[in-house]
C-alpha positions as CSV (number, residue, x, y, z in Angstrom):
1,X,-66.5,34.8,94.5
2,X,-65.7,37.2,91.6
3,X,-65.9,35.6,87.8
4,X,-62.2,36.1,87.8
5,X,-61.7,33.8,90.6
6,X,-64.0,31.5,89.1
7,X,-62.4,31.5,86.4
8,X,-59.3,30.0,87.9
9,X,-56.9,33.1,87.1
10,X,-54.0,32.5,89.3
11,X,-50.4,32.2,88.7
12,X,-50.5,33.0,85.1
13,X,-52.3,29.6,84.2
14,X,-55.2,29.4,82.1
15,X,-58.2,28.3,82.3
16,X,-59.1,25.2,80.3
17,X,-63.0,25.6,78.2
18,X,-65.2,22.5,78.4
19,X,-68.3,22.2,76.7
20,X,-71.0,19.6,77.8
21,X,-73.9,18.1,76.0
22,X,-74.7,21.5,74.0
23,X,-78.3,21.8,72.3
24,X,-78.7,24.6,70.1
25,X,-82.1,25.3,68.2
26,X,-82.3,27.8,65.6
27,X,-86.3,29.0,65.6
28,X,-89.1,27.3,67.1
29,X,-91.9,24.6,66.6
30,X,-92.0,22.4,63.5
31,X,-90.0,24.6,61.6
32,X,-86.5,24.9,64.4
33,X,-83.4,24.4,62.9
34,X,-81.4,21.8,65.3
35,X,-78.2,23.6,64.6
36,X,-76.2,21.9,67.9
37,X,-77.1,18.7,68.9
38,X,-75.1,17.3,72.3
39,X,-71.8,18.5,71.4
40,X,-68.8,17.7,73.9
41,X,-65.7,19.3,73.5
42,X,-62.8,20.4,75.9
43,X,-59.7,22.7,75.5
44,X,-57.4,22.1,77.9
45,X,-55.2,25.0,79.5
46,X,-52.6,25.6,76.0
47,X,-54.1,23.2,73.8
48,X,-54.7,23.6,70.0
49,X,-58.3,21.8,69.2
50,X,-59.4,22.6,65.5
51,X,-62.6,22.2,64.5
52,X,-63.5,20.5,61.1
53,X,-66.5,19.8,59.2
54,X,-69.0,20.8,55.9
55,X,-70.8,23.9,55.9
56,X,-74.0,24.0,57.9
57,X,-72.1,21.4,60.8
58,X,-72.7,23.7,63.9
59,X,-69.1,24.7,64.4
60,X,-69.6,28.4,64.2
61,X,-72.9,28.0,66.3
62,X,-71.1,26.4,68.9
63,X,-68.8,28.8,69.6
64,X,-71.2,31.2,69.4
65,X,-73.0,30.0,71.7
66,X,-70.0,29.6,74.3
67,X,-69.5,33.5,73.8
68,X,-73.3,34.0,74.3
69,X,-73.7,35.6,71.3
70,X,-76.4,33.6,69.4
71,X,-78.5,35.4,66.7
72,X,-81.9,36.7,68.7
73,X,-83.7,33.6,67.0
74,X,-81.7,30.9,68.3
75,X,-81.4,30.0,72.0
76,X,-79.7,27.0,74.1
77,X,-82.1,24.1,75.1
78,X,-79.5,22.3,77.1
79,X,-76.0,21.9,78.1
80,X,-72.9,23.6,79.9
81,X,-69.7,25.7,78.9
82,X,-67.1,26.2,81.5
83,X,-64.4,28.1,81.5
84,X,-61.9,27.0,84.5
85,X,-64.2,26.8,87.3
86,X,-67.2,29.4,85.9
87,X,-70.2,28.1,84.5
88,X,-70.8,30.8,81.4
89,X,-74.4,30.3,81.0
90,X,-74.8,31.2,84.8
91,X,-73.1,34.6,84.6
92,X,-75.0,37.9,84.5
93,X,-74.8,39.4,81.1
94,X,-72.7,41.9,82.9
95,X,-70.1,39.3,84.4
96,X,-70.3,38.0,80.7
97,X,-69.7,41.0,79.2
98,X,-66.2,41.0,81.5
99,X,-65.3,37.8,79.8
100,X,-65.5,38.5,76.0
101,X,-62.1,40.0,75.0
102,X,-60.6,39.3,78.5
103,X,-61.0,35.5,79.3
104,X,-62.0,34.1,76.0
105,X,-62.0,36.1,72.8
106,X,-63.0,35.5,69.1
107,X,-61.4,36.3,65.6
108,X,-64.4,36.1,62.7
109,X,-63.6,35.2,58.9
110,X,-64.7,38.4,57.6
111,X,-62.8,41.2,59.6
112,X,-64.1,44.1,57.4
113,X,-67.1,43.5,58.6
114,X,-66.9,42.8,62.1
115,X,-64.9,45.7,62.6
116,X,-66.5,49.3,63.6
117,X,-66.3,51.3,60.4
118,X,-66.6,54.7,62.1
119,X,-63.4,54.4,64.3
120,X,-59.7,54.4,63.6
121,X,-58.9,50.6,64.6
122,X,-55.9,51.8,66.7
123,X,-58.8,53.2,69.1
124,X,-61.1,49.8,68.9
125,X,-58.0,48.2,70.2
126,X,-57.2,50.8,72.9
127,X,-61.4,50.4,73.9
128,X,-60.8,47.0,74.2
129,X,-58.2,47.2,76.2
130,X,-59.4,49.9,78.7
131,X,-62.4,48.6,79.1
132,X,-60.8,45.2,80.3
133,X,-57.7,46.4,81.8
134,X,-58.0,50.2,82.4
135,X,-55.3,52.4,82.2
136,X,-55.1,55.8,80.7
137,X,-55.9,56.5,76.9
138,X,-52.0,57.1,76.2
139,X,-51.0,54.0,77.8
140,X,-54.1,52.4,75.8
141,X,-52.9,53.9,72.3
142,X,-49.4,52.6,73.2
143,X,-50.6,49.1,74.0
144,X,-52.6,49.2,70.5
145,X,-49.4,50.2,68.3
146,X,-47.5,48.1,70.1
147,X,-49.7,44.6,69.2
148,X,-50.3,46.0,65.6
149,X,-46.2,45.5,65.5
150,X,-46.3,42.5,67.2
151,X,-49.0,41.6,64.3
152,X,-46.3,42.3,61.8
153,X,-48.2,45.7,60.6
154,X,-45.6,47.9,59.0
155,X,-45.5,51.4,60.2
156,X,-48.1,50.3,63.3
157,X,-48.5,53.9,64.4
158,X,-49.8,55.4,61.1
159,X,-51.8,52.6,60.8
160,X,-53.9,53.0,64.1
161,X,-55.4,56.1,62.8
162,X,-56.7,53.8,60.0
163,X,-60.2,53.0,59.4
164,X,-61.1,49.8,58.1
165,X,-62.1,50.5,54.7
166,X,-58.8,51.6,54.5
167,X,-57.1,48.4,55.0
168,X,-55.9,45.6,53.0
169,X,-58.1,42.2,53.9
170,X,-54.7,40.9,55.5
171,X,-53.9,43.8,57.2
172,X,-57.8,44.0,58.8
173,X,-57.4,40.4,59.6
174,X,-54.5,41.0,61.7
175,X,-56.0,43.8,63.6
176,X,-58.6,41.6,64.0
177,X,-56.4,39.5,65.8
178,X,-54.6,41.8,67.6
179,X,-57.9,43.4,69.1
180,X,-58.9,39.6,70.3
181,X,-54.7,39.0,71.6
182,X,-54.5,42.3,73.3
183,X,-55.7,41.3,77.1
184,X,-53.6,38.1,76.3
185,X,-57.2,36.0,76.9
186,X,-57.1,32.2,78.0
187,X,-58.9,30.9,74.7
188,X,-58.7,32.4,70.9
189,X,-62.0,31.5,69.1
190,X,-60.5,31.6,65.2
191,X,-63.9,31.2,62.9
192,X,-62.1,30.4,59.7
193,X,-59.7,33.4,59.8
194,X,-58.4,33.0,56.5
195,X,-61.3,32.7,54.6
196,X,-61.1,35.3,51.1
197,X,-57.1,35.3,51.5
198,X,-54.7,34.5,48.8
199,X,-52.8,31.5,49.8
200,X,-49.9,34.0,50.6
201,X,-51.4,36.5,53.4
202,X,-53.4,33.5,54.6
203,X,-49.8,31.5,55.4
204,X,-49.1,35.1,56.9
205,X,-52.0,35.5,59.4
206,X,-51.6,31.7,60.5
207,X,-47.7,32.4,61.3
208,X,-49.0,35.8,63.3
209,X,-51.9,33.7,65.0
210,X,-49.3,30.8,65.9
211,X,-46.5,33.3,67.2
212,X,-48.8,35.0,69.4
213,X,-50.3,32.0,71.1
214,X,-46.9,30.7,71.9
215,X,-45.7,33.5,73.1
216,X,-48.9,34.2,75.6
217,X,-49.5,30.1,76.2
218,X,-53.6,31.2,74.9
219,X,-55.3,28.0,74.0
220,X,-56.9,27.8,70.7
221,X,-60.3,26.3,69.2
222,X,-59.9,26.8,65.5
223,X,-62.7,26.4,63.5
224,X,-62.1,25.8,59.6
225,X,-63.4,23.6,56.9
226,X,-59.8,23.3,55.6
227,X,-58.2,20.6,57.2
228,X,-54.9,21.5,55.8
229,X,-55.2,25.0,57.9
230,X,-56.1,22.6,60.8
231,X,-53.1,20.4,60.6
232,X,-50.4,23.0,60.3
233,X,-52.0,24.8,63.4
234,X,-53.7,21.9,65.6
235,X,-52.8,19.2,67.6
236,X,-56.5,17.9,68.5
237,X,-59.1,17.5,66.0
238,X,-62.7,17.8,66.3
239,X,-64.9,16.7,63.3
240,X,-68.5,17.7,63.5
241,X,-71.5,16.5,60.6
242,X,-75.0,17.6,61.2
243,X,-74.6,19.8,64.6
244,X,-72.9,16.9,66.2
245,X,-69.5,15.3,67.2
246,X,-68.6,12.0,65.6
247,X,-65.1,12.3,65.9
248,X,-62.6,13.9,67.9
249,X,-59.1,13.1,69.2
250,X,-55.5,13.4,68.5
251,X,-55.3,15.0,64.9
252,X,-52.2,12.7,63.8
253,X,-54.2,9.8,64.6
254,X,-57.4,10.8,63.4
255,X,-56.0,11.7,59.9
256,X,-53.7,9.0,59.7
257,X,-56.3,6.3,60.6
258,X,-59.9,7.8,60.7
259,X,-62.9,5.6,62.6
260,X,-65.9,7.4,60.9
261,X,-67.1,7.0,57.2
262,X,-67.8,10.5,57.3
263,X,-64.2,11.7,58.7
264,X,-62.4,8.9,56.1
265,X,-64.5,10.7,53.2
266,X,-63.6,14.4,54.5
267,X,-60.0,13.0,54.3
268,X,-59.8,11.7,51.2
269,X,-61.3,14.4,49.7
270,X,-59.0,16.7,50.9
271,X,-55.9,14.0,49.9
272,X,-57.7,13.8,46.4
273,X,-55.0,15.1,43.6
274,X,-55.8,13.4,40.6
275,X,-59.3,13.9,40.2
276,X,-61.8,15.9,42.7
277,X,-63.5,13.3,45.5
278,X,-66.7,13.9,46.9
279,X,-68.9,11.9,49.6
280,X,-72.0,10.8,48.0
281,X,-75.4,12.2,49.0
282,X,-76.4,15.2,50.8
283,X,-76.3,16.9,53.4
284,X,-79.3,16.2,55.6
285,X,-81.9,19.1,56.7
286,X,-81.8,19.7,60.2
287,X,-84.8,20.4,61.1
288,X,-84.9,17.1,60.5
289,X,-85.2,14.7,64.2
290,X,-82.7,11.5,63.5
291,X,-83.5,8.1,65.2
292,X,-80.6,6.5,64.2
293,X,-77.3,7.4,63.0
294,X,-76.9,11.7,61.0
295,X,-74.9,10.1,58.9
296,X,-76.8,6.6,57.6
297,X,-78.0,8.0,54.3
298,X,-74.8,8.7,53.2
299,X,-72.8,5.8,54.7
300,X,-71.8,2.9,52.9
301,X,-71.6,0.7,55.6
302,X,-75.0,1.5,57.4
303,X,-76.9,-0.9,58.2
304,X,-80.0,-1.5,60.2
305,X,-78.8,-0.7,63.3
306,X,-77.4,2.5,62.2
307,X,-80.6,3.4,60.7
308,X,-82.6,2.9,64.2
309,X,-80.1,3.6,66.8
310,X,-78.2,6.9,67.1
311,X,-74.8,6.1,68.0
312,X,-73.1,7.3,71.3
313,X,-70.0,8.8,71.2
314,X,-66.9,5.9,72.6
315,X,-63.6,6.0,73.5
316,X,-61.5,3.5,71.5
317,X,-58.2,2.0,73.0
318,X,-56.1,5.1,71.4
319,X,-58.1,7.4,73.5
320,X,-60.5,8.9,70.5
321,X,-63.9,9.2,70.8
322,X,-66.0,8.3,68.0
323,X,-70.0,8.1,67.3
324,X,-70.2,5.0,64.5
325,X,-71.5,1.3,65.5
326,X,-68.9,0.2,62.7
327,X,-65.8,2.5,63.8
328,X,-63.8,-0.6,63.5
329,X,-65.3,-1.4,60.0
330,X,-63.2,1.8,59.1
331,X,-60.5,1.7,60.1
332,X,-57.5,1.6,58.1
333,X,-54.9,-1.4,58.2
């Protein structure tokens, strides 16, 4: 069976992405980082998950990891990432290689960078696309202009002879996204694609993100520690806090009525207008090995249990899961 059948492409659906019980280490011995510890979380086939959570949380290691492109020091200890019927971590780097850009693709936060700054980005699109779809170079340089339009790029074919220095950070952004959008992949990766844009051009590259999803029914995992970006893009929300999943569910629900103290204080920090909010504490190292709950130092309704017992994560009777021994404590009434 070819990864393409695996993958379940046929009749234009696609593929949902399921990751199971992922372990991530960072580094080895006393000093490892634990950067991903047992995360779960599915994308069902045109499904908008986002991805929230404080710096250092594991949500850009995770999808890393699912795109099997970990920094040489880290490596996965356990777990599984599927993409319709293909287990990733059981592909030949080759087979993978035919998945980046074509089945699942990824749009980092800093596109200056993660572009090639020796070729005209009209031609990084057109590589893309020939190395996933073939085709002629003409037919390649077409299919580039034409995105960049679709991107909203004024004057699309003077600007594929471009290089990236010579681009606006909104403007590389979008090319960005129209190099990950242009073999119309089953799942966008967004790793806080906004990040360094005025509150204009972000509003901009959302509108371009959202548009082109729609119109290719590509699911999206958006990572972002902006819940506001989350909520005008999302519909599922995942909330991650020392490389694991406490929380995750409908986002409507979730924001409206949070289970975990640490979700409730991400929320109301981000809600805060009169005065900044903070949650109290720090965050912990993770190196560190926890017996009990990540989040018990900063909690204000740990108790013993919490201290000694990590929690599991639970489905509650509106379908969330959530890792807390006192998710009912937090509710709101």
């Amino acid at each position: 069976m070819t990864v393409r059948e695996r993958v379940s492409e046929r009749a234009g659906v696609a593929p949902g992405l399921r990751i199971r019980n992922l372990w991530v280490d960072i580094g080895k011995g006393a000093g490892a980082v634990h950067a991903v510890r047992g995360v779960d979380i599915a994308v069902q086939q045109g499904a908008r998950v986002g991805v929230v959570g404080e710096s250092g949380s594991g949500k850009t290691m995770t999808a890393l990891a699912v795109l099997r492109v970990l920094p040489s020091t880290a490596r996965v200890l356990e777990g599984e990432v599927t993409l319709g019927e293909a287990d990733l971590f059981s592909l030949s780097n080759r087979e993978m290689a035919s998945v980046r850009g074509r089945q699942i693709s990824i749009v980092f936060q800093n596109a200056k960078s993660a572009l090639n700054p020796v070729f005209p980005v009209g031609e990084q699109i057109s590589t893309v696309y020939r190395r996933h779809l073939g085709g002629s170079r003409s037919a390649a340089r077409a299919r580039a202009v034409e995105i960049l339009e679709a991107m909203g790029i004024p004057e699309p074919a003077r600007t594929a002879h471009l290089f990236p220095h010579e681009l606006s950070g909104g403007m590389a952004q979008r090319v960005m996204i129209a190099m990950a959008l242009v073999c119309e992949p089953a799942i966008l990766l967004a790793d806080e694609p906004t990040t360094g844009l005025d509150v204009t051009i972000q509003a901009q590259v959302l509108d371009v993100i959202a548009t082109s999803l729609k119109r290719r029914s590509t699911s999206l995992l958006l990572i972002s520690h902006d819940i506001g970006v989350v909520r005008g893009m999302c519909e599922e929300l995942v909330v991650m806090y020392a490389g694991e999943v406490v929380e995750s569910g409908a986002l409507e629900n979730i924001l409206s009525n949070p289970h975990h103290p640490y979700t409730a204080g991400l929320i109301e920090a981000f809600m805060a207008t009169d005065k900044p909010h903070y949650i109290p504490g720090h965050v912990p190292t993770l190196r560190r090995t926890f017996i009990g709950c990540s989040f018990a130092d900063r909690c204000p309704l740990a108790n013993e249990t919490c201290r000694t017992i990590r929690p599991e994560l639970r489905q509650l009777a509106d379908a969330r899961l959530v890792a807390c021994h006192r998710a009912e404590q937090v509710g709101r009434p």
